[in-house]
C-alpha positions in Angstrom: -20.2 1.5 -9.4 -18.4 4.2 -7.0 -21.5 3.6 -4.8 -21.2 -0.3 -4.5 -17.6 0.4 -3.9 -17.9 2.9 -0.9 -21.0 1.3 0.8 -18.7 -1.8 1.0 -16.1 -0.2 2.3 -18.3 2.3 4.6 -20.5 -0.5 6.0 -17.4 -2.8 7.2 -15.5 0.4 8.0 -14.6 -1.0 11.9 -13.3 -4.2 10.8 -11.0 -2.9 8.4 -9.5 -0.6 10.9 -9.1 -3.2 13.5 -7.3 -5.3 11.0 -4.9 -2.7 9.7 -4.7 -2.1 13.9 -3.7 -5.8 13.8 -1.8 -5.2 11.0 0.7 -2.9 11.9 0.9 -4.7 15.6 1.9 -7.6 14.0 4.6 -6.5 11.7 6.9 -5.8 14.0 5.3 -7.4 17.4 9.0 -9.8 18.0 11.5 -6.8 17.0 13.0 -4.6 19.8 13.1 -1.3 17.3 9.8 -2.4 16.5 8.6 0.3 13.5 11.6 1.9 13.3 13.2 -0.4 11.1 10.8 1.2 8.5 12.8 4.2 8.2 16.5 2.5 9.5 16.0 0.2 6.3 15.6 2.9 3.5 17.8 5.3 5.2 20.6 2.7 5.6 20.0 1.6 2.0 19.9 5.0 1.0 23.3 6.3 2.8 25.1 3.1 0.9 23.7 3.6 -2.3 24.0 7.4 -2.0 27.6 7.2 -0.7 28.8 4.9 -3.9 26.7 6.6 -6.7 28.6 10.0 -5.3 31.3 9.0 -6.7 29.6 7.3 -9.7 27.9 10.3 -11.2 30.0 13.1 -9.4 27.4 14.2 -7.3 28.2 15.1 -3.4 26.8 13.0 -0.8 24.2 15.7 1.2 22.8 16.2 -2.3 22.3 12.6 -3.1 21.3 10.7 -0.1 18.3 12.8 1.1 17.2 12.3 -2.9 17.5 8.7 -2.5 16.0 8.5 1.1 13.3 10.9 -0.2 12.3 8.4 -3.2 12.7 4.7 -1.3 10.2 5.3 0.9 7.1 6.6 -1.2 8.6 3.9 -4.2 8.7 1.2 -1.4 5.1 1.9 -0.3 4.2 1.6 -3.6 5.4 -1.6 -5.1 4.6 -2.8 -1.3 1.5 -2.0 -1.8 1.0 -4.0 -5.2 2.6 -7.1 -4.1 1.0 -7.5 -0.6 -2.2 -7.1 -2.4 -1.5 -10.1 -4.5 -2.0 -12.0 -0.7 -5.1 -9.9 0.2 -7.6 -12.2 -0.7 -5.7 -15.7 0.0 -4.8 -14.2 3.7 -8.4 -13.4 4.3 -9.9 -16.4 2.9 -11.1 -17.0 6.3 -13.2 -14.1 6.7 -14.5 -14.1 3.1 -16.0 -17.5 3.5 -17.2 -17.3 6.9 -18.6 -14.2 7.0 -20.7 -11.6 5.2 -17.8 -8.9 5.6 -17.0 -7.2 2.2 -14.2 -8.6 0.3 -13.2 -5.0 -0.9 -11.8 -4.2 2.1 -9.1 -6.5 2.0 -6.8 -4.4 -0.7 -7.3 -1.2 1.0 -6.4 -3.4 4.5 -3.0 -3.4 2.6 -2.9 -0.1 0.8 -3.6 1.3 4.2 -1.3 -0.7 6.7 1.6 0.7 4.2 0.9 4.1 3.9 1.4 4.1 7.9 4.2 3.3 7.4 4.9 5.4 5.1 3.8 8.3 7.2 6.2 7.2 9.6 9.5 7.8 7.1 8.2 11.1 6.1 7.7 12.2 9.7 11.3 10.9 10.4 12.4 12.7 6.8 11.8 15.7 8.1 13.5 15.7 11.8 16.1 14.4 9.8 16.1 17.3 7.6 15.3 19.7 10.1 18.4 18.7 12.1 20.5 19.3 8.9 19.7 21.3 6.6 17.6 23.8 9.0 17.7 26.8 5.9 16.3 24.8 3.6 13.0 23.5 5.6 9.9 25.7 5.2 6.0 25.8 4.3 7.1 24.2 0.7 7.5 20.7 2.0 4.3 20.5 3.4 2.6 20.4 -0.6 3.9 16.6 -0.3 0.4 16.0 1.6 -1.7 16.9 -2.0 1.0 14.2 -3.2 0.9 11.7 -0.7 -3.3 11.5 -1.5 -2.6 11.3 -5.4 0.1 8.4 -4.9 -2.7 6.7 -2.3 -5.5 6.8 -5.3 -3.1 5.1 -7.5 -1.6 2.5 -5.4 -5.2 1.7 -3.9 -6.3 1.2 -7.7 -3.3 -0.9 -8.6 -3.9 -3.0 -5.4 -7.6 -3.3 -6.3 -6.8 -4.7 -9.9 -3.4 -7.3 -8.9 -5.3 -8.3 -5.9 -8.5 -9.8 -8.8 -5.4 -10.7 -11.2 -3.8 -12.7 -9.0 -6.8 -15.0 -8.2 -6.9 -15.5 -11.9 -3.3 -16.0 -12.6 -1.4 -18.0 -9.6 1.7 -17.0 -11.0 1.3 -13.3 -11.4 2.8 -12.7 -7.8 6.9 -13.5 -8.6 6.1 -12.1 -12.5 4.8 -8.6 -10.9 7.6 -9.0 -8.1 10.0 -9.1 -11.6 8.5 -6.1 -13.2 8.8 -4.0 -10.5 12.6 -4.8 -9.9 12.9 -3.6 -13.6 11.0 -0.5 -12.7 13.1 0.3 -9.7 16.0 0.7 -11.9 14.2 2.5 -15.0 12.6 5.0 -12.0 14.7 7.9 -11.6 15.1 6.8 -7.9 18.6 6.0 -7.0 19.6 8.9 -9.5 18.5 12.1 -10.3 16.1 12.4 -13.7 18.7 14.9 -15.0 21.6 12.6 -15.2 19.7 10.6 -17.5 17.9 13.7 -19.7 21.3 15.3 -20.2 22.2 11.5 -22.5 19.2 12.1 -24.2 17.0 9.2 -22.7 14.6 11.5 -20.8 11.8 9.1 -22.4 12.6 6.3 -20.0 11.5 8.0 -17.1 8.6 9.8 -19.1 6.6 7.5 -20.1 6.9 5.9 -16.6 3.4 6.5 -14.3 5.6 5.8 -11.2 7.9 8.5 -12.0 4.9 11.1 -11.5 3.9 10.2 -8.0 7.5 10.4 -7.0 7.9 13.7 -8.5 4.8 15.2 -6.5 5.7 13.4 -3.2 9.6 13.5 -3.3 10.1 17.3 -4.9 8.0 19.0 -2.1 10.4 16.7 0.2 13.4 18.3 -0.9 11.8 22.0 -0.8 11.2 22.7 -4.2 7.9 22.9 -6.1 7.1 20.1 -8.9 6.2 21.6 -12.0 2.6 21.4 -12.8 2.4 19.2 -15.4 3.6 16.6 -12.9 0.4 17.5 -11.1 -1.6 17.2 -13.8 -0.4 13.7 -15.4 -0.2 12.4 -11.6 -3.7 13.0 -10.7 -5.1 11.8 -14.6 -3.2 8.7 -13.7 -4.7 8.1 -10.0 -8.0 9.0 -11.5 -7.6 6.3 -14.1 -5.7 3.8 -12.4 -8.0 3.6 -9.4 -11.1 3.4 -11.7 -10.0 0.5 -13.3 -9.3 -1.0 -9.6 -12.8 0.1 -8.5 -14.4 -1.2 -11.9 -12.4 -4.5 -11.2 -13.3 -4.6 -7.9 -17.1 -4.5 -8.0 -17.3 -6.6 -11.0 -15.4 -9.3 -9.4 -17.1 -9.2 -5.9 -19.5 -11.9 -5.9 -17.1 -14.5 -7.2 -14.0 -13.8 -5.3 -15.3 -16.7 -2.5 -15.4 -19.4 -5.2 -12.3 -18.2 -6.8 -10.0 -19.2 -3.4 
């Protein structure tokens, strides 16, 4: 199964690149800030958000925001990630019919062309940082590499499995887009996990897979070290969740042509 998988992917290795080239060309091809606006986005939403939830929860501002900006960018790469992949087949339907290319390319196209972006926010994240809280930046922020890999696994796997559902159900695209909203607000994201543990609903962020990646990614951020367990569950998750995506995947290969 893996080796199906990665021979498809290995074999058609220069087209995908050249399309998530494209890709991130294209996003932002008629803007003057051009890839800026994916950190000026997050980091404006978080500085609003941060600045009225101060006051909501008590919390100061410098403590807040850099939370908030910490978690919008991997939790926006993520959900990104699972609903662009609902269009990865339909957008490519060109080059699935007309050509021999693999059609398991196409979800990591989109898995890949966000965790650019991505990369670009946590690069900016840390000048930011740097440039105000100079103390608090050392080595420790570097372990969100380990995490950024495990929340890549998982999103890849997701966008492997919505990108087959979708072809099945037309209307899974707005129903996903739904469930996420839901799960932006049950995510510990625009609040810290503590305010919530200390009313005794610590179970609505733990039984939550997204709440894990963040942990492992956004934790190291901030200069602190996530506790292991959050390792642990994060990387059983990826491992599973990007299975099912690869088991999907190659099962559904031969028929994604007719299905469009």
């Amino acid at each position: 199964m893996f080796k199906i998988y990665f021979k498809g992917i290995i074999d058609n290795r220069y087209i995908l690149l050249s399309l998530v080239q494209r890709d991130l060309q294209m996003k932002y091809r008629r803007s003057k800030l051009g890839v800026a606006w994916s950190v000026l986005m997050p980091l404006g939403l978080a500085v609003i958000v941060g600045g009225v939830y101060s006051i909501l929860f008590s919390t100061p501002p410098q403590q807040l925001v850099p939370l908030i900006f910490a978690s919008l960018n991997p939790w926006l790469f993520m959900s990104g990630t699972a609903d662009g992949a609902t269009m990865a087949y339909p957008n490519a339907e060109g080059y699935i019919k007309q050509s021999t290319v693999s059609a398991m390319i196409f979800p990591l196209r989109t898995a890949m062309t966000n965790f650019v972006t991505l990369l670009y926010s946590v690069i900016t994240f840390f000048g930011i940082y740097l440039f105000m809280e100079p103390n608090r930046f050392g080595p420790v922020m570097f372990l969100c590499i380990p995490g950024l890999l495990i929340m890549f696994l998982f999103s890849l796997g997701l966008a492997n499995m919505t990108s087959v559902v979708n072809l099945h159900v037309r209307d899974f695209a707005p129903l996903q887009s739904l469930i996420f909203q839901g799960l932006f607000y049950a995510t510990p994201i625009i609040y810290d996990a503590q305010v919530i543990a200390a009313r005794g609903y610590a179970i609505v962020y733990e039984i939550n897979p997204f709440f894990y990646m963040l942990e492992v990614v956004r934790r190291p951020m901030l200069g602190s070290v996530p506790e292991l367990r959050y390792y642990l569950v994060a990387i059983v998750l990826a491992l599973a969740v990007f299975t099912a995506g690869v088991y999907v995947q190659v099962r559904t290969r031969k028929k994604i042509a007719y299905m469009l």
